[in-house]
C-alpha positions in Angstrom: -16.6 -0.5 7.8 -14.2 -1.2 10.2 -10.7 -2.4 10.7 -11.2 -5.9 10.7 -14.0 -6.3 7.7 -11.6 -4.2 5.2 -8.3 -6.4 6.5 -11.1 -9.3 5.9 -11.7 -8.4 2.3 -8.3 -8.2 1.6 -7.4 -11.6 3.1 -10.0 -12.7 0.5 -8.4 -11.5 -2.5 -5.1 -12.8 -1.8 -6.7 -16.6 -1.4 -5.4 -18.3 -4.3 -4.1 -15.1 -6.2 -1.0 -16.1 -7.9 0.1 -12.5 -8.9 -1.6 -8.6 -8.6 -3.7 -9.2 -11.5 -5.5 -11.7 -10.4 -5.4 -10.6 -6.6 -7.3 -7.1 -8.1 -10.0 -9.2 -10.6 -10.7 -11.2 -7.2 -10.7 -8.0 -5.2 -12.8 -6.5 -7.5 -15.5 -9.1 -7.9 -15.6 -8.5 -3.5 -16.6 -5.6 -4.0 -19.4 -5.4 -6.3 -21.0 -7.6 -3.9 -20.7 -4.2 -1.1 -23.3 -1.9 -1.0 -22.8 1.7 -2.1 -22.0 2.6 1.6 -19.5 0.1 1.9 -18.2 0.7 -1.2 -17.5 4.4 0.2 -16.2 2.9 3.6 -13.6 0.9 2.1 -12.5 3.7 -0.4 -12.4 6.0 3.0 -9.9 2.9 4.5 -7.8 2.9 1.7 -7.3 6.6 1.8 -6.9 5.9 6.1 -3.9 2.7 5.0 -2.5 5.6 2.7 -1.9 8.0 5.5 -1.1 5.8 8.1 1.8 4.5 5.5 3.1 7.8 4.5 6.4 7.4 6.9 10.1 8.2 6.0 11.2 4.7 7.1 8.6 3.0 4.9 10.1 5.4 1.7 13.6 4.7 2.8 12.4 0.8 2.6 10.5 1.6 -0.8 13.7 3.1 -2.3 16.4 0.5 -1.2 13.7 -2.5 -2.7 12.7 -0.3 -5.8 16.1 1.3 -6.8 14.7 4.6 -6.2 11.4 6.1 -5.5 9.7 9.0 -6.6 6.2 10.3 -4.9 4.2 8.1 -7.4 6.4 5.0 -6.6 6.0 5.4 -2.9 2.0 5.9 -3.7 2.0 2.6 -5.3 4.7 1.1 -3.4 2.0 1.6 -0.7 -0.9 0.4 -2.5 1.1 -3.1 -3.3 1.9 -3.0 0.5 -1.9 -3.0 1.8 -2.7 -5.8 -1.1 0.1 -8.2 1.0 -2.6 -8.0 3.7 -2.7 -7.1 7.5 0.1 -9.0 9.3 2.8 -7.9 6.7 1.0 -4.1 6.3 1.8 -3.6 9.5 4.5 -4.9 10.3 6.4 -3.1 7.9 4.9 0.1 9.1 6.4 -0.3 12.2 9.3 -1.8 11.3 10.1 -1.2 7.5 13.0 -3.9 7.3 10.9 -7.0 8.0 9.9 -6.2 4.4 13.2 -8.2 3.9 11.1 -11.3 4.9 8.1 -10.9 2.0 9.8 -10.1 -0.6 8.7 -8.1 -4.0 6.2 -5.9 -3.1 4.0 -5.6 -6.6 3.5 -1.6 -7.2 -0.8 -1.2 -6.9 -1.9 1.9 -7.9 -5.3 0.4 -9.4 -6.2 -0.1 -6.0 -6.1 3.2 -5.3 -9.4 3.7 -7.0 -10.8 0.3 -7.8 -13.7 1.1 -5.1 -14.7 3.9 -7.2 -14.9 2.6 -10.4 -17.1 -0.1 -9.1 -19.0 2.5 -7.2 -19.2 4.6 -11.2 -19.5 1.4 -12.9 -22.9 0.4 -10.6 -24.0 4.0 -10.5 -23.2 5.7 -13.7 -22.2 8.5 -11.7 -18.4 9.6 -10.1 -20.1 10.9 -6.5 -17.8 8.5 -4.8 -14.9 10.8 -6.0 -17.0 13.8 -3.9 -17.0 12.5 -0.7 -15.2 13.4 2.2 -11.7 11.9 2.5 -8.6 12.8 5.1 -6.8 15.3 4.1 -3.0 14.5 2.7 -0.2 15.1 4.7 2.3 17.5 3.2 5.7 15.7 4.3 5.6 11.6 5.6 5.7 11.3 9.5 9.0 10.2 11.1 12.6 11.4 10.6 13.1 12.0 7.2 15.5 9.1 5.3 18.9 10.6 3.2 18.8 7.9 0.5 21.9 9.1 -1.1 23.6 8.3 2.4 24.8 4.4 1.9 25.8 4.0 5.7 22.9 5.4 6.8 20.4 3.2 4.6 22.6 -0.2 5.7 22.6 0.5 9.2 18.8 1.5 9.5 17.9 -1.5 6.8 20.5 -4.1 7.2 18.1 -6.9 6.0 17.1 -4.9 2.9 20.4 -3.6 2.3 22.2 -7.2 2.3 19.5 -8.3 -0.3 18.8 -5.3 -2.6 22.0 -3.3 -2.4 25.1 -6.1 -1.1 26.8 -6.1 -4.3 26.9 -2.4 -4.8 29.2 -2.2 -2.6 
């Protein structure tokens, strides 16, 4: 599976979702119509999004829009971030304030293993959970963010800041 044909499948769970819920029962339904190997190849992109994601400025983002973020947040904050699909996934990787334009973020840590349990729940088996996956990295990429630093967190997320953290000031 490439790119394109897991941003694809995506796109099609957000068509006419109204919240997460039903976004994952739609997403979910896409892919018991996979086979087994593209079951594993969109598990193996998830894990790829994951990675790709794991950047300071993307946390610093997670923590100014969540109130705080602990490992699991940002793991789910992530998640929630690949089920707003492609345009906005990236976008924010690159540039974690334009999350200022979407909005809530919805935390997703089912997705993190929604392809498995459909892989279990066709195959009575967990094998999906052996496979090969990239490994994690040990700290995100980038510089990493002092959330405890106010002037720091408005001047690197001024659109964030003004909504989420305005009247803290």
């Amino acid at each position: 599976m490439d790119e394109q044909a897991f941003w694809y499948i995506i796109a099609g769970s957000l068509e006419d979702a109204t919240s997460i819920d039903e976004q994952l029962q739609t997403l979910k339904q896409l892919l018991t119509e996979l086979p087994d190997e593209e079951l594993i190849a969109f598990q193996e992109m998830i894990d790829h999004m994951m990675m790709q994601a794991y950047r300071w400025g993307l946390w610093g983002a997670a923590y100014i829009m969540l109130g705080g973020c602990s490992d699991e947040m940002f793991e789910a904050f992530r998640a929630g971030l690949i089920m707003k699909g492609k345009e906005v996934y990236e976008m924010a990787v690159v540039e974690p304030d334009s999350l200022a334009e979407v909005g809530e973020i919805a935390e997703c840590e089912d997705l993190l293993y929604l392809a498995c349990e459909v892989y279990e729940d066709r195959n009575d088996d967990g094998a999906i959970y052996d496979r090969f996956h990239e490994e994690g990295k040990a700290t995100p990429d980038g510089d990493q963010v002092d959330e405890h630093d106010s002037r720091y967190m408005k001047e690197h997320y001024p659109r964030l800041w003004e909504i989420y953290c305005a009247d803290q000031e």
